[in-house]
C-alpha positions in Angstrom: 61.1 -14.4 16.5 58.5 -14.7 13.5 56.0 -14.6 15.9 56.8 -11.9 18.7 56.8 -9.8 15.0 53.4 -10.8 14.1 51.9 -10.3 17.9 53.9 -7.2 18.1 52.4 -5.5 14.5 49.4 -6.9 14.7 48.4 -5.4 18.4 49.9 -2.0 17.5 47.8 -1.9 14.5 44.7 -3.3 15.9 44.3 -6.3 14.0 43.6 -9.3 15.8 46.5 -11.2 16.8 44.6 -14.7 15.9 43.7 -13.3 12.2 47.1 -12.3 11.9 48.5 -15.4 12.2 45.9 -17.3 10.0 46.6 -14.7 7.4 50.5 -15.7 7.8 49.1 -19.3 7.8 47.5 -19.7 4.8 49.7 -17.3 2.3 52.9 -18.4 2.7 52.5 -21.2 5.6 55.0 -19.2 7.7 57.6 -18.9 5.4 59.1 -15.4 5.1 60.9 -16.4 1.6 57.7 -17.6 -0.2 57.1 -16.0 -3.6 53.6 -17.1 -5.4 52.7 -18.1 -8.9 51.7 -14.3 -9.3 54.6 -12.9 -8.2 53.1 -12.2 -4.2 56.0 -12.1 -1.8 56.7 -13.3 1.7 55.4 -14.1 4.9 52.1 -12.1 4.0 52.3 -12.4 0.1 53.0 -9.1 -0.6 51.8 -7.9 -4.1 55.0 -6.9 -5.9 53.1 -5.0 -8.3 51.0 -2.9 -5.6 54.1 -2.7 -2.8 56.6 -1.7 -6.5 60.2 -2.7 -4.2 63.2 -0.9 -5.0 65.0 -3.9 -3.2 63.1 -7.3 -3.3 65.1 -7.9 -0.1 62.9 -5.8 2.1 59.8 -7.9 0.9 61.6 -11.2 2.3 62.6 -9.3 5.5 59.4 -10.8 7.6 59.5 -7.3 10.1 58.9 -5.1 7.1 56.4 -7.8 5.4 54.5 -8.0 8.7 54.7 -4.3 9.0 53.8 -3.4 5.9 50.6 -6.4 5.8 49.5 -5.0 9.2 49.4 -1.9 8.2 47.4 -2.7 5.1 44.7 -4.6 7.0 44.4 -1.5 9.7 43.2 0.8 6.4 41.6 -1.9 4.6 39.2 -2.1 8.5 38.4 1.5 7.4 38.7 1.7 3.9 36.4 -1.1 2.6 33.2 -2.3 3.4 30.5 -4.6 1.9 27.9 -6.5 3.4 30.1 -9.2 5.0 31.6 -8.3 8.4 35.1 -8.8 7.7 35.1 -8.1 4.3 38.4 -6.0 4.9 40.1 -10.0 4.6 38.4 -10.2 1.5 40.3 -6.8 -0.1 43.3 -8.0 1.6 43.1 -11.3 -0.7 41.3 -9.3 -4.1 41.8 -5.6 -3.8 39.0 -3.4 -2.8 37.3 -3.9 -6.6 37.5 -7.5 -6.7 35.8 -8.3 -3.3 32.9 -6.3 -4.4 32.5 -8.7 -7.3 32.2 -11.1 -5.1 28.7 -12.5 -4.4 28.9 -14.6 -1.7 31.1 -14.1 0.0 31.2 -17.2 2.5 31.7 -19.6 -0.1 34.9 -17.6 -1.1 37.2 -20.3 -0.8 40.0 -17.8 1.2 37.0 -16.9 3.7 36.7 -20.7 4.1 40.1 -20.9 4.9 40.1 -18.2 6.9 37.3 -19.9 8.8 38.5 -23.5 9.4 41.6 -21.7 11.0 39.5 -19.3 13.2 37.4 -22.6 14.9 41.0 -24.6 15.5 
């Protein structure tokens, strides 16, 4: 069900289905109860301090983390832009402020990452 989510979010927000799941992939490896060292939450790693729940429940439900994580990379397409082509994934990983501190952006290890998945 996890994935018909992701597919199903990803498409009506015009995110590439593949990215979407190697987003899933590497920030929680699929699991829709993960919680980081930094407090990020779910199957996307939501930032509890950015998203500010009222009910940390909805950031474990993995249809309103996939929602909500979608949505965030369709404005982060528009929204930010630096000299690497998908520097969107980079704001989606460091905020729009803290990918434009980032010098190279292709030995950023989350890129890498990112990467390694994309060629499977």
């Amino acid at each position: 069900m996890i994935n018909l989510i992701i597919t199903l979010y990803s498409v009506l927000n015009g995110i590439d289905q593949r990215l979407a799941f190697q987003v899933a992939k590497i920030e929680s490896n699929m699991n829709p109860n993960a919680i980081s060292k930094t407090d990020d939450l779910g199957l996307f790693q939501l930032n509890s301090k950015y998203y500010k729940f009222h009910n940390e429940n909805w950031a474990f439900n993995y249809q309103t983390n996939t929602a909500l994580a979608m949505s965030a990379l369709k404005n982060l397409k528009t929204k930010c832009h630096h000299k690497y082509d998908n520097s969107f994934m980079l704001c989606y990983n460091r905020g729009i402020r803290g990918a434009a501190k980032i010098k190279n952006p292709n030995n950023f290890k989350y890129i890498k990452k990112l990467n390694i998945l994309w060629s499977l």
